[in-house]
C-alpha positions as CSV (number, residue, x, y, z in Angstrom):
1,X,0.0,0.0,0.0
2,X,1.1,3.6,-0.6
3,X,-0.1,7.0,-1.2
4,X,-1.3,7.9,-4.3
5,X,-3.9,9.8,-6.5
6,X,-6.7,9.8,-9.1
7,X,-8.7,12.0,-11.3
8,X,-9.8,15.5,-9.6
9,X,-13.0,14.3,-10.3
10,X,-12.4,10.9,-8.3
11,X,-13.7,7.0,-10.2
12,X,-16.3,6.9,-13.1
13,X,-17.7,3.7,-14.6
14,X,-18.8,5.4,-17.3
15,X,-15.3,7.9,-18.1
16,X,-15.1,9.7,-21.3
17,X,-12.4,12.3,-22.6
18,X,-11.9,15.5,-20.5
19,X,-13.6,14.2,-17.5
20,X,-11.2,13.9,-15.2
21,X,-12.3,10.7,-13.5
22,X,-9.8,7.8,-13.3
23,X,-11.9,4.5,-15.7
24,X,-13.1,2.3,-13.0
25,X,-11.5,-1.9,-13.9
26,X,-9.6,-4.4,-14.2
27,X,-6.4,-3.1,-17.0
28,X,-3.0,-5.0,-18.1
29,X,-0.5,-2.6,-18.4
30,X,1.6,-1.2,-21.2
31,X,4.5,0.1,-21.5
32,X,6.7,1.6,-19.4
33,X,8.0,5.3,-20.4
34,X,10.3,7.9,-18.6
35,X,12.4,10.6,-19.4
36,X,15.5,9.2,-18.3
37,X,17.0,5.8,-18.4
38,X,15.1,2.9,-17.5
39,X,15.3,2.7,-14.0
40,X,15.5,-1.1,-13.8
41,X,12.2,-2.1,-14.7
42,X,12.0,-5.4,-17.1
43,X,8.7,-4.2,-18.5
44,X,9.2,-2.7,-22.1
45,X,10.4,0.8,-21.7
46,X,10.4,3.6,-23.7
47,X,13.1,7.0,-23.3
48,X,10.3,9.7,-24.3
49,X,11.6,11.9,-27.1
50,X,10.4,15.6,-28.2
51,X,8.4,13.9,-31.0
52,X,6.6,11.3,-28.6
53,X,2.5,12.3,-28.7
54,X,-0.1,10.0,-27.2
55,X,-2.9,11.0,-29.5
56,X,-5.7,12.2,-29.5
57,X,-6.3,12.2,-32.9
58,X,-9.4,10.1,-34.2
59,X,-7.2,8.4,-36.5
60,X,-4.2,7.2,-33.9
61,X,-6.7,8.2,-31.2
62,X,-5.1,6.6,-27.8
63,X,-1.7,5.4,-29.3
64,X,1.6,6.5,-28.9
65,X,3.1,7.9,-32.0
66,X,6.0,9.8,-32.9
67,X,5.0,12.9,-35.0
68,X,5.0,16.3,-33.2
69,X,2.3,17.1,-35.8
70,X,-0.5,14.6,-34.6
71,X,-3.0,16.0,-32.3
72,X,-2.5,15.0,-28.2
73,X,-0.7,14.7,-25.4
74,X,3.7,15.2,-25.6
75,X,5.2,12.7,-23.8
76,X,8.3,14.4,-22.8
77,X,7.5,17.1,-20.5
78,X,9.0,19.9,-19.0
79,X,7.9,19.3,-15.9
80,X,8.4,15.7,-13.6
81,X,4.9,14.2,-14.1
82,X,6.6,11.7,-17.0
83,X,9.5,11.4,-15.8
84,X,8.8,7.5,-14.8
85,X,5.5,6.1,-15.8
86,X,3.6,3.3,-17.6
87,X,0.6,2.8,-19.4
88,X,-2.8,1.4,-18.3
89,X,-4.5,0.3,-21.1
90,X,-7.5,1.3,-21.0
91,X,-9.9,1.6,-23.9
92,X,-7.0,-0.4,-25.6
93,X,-7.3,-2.4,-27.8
94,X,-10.6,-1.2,-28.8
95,X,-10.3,2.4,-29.1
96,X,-13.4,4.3,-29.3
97,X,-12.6,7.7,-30.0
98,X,-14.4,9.9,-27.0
99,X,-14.1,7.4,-24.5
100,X,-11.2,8.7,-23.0
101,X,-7.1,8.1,-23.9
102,X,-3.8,8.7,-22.0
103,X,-4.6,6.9,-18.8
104,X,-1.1,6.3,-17.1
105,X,0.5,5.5,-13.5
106,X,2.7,8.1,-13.2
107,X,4.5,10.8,-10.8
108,X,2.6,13.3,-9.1
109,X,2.4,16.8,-8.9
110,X,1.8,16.3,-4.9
111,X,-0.1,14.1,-2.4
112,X,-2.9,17.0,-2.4
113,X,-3.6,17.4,-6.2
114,X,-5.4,15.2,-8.5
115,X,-4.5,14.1,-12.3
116,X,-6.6,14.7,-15.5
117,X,-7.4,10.8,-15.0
118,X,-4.4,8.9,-14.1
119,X,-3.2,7.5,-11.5
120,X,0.0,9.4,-9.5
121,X,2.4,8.5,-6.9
122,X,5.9,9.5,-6.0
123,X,8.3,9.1,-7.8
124,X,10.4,6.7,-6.1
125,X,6.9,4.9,-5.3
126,X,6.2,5.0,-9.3
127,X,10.5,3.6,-9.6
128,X,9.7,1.2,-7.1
129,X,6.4,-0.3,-8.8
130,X,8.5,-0.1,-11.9
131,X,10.7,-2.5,-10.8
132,X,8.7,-4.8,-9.0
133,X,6.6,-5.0,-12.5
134,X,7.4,-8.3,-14.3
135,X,5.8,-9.1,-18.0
136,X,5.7,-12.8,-17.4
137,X,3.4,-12.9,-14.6
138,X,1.1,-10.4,-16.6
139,X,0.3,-7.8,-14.2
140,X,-2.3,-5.9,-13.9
141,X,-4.0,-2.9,-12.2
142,X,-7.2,-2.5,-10.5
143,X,-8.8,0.5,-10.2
144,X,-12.4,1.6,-8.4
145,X,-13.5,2.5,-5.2
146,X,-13.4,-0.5,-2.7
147,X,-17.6,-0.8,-3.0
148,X,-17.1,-1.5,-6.7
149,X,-13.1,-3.5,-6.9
150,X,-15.1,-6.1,-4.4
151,X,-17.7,-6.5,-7.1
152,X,-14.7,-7.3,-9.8
């Protein structure tokens, strides 16, 4: 257990872009991004680049591509949010454009402000995690207030 933080607008069931609400579920994960070096995680990780946009685009909608002129969300920041992450993948693989893209675990602002949607801790909680991660016993993340993650 450790601290962390959701959406500003706290667990929706029903989550669709720009809501702020963190997807209530059961997700795998994907991969695992920073801006630095991989920290020692043996997930797949990606160094983020200037180029790196999760889109929002209906045509990549919710992907990561590598064109600074597709619509979305840059990947390398200037600020620490994405400085370790990784991906939750929801509304992935089926993409429905609306229902809401870019949902990461990532570092946080601070243990008093919520995300846009994802899920923040600190960042040597989100390095930890990172390492602990292991793609061969296909982890996952679930996500809900207790009432509903009982009913999973």
């Amino acid at each position: 257990s450790i601290p962390g933080v959701i959406g500003i607008n706290g667990f929706s069931s029903n989550r669709h872009e720009g809501d702020l609400t963190t997807p209530v579920g059961i997700y795998s994960l994907g991969t695992a991004f920073g801006k630095y070096a991989n920290p020692g995680t043996v997930m797949p990780y990606k160094k983020t680049a200037s180029n790196d946009i999760w889109a929002d685009d209906p045509k990549y909608y919710n992907t990561w591509v590598t064109n600074p002129e597709i619509s979305g969300e840059h990947m390398l920041r200037s600020d620490w949010l994405y400085d370790y992450g990784f991906v939750i993948n929801f509304n992935i693989p089926e993409r429905i454009v609306g229902k809401g893209s870019g949902i990461f675990f990532h570092c946080w602002r601070n243990p008093n402000n919520g995300t846009a949607g994802c899920i923040a801790a600190s960042e040597n909680n989100v390095i930890n995690i990172l390492r602990w991660l292991n793609p061969s016993k296909i982890p996952i993340i679930i996500e809900g207030p207790m009432s509903e993650v009982l009913k999973m």
